[in-house]
C-alpha positions as CSV (number, residue, x, y, z in Angstrom):
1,X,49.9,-28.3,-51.9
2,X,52.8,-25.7,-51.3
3,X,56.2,-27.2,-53.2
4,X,57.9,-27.2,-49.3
5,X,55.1,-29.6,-48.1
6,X,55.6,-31.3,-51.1
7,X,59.5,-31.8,-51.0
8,X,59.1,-32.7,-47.2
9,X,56.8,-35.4,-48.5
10,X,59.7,-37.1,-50.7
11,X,58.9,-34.8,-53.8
12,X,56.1,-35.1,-56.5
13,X,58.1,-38.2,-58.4
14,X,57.6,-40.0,-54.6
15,X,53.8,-38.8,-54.2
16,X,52.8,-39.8,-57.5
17,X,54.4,-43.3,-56.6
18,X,52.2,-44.2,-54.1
19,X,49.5,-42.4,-55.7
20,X,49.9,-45.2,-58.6
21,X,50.2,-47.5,-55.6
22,X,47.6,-47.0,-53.7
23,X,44.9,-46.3,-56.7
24,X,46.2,-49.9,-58.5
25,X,45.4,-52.0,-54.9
26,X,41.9,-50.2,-55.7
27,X,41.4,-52.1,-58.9
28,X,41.7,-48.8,-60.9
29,X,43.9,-48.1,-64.6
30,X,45.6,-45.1,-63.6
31,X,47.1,-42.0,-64.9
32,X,49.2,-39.5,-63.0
33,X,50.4,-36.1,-63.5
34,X,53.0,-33.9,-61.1
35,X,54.7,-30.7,-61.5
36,X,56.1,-28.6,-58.8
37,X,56.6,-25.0,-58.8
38,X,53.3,-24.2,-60.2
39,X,51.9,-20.7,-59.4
40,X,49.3,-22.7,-57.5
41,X,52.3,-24.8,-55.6
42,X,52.8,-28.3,-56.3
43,X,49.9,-30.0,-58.3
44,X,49.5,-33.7,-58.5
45,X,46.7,-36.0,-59.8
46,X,45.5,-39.2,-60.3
47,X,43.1,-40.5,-63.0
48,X,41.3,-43.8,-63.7
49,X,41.1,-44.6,-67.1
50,X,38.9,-47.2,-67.2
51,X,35.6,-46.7,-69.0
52,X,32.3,-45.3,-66.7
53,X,30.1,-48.6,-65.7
54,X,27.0,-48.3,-67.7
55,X,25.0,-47.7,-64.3
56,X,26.8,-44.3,-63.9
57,X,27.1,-43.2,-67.9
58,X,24.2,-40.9,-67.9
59,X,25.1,-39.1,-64.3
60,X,28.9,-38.9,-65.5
61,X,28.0,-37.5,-69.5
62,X,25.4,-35.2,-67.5
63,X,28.1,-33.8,-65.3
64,X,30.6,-33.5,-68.2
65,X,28.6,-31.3,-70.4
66,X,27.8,-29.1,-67.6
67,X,31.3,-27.9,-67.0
68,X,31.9,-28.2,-70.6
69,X,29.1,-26.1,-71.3
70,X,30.1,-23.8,-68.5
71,X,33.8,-23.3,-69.9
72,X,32.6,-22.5,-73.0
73,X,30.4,-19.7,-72.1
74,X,33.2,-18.0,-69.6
75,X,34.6,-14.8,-71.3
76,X,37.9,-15.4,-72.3
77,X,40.9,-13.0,-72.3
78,X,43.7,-12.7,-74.7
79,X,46.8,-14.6,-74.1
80,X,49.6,-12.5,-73.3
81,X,51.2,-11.1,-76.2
82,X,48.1,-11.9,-78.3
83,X,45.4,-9.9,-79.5
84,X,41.8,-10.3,-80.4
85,X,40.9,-11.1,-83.6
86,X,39.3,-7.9,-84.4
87,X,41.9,-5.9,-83.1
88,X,44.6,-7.6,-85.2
89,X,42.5,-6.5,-88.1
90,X,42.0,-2.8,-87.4
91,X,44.6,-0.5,-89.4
């Protein structure tokens, strides 16, 4: 979200809150994460940590290893200020 609608919300400390809140009344262990002033805007997220029911393992380990898979074969560039290996090597 942009880090105005975010501050006219009560801030990302307020928003992860009731995050927390409202994912606990749903039974879930949660995790949450907020930073504002991302270049994206204000990022905030919730996790349940509980382990996958055994009914959905297989869909949920499926799904994992596809976008694992997939971030693994995207072409990656340099960090800034880095170099590739080969071209730290050449004279």
């Amino acid at each position: 979200m942009d880090d105005e609608e975010a501050v006219g919300l009560g801030g990302v400390e307020l928003i992860r809150a009731a995050m927390r809140k409202a994912a606990r009344q749903l039974g879930w262990k949660v995790e949450t994460i907020g930073w504002i002033g991302t270049r994206f805007g204000t990022m905030i997220a919730v996790r349940d940590t509980r382990q996958v029911p055994g009914e959905h393992r297989t869909v949920v380990d499926a799904v994992m290893y596809e976008r694992m898979s997939a971030a693994v074969a995207r072409p990656r560039l340099p960090s800034p200020g880095r170099f590739p290996f080969s071209a730290a090597l050449s004279p």
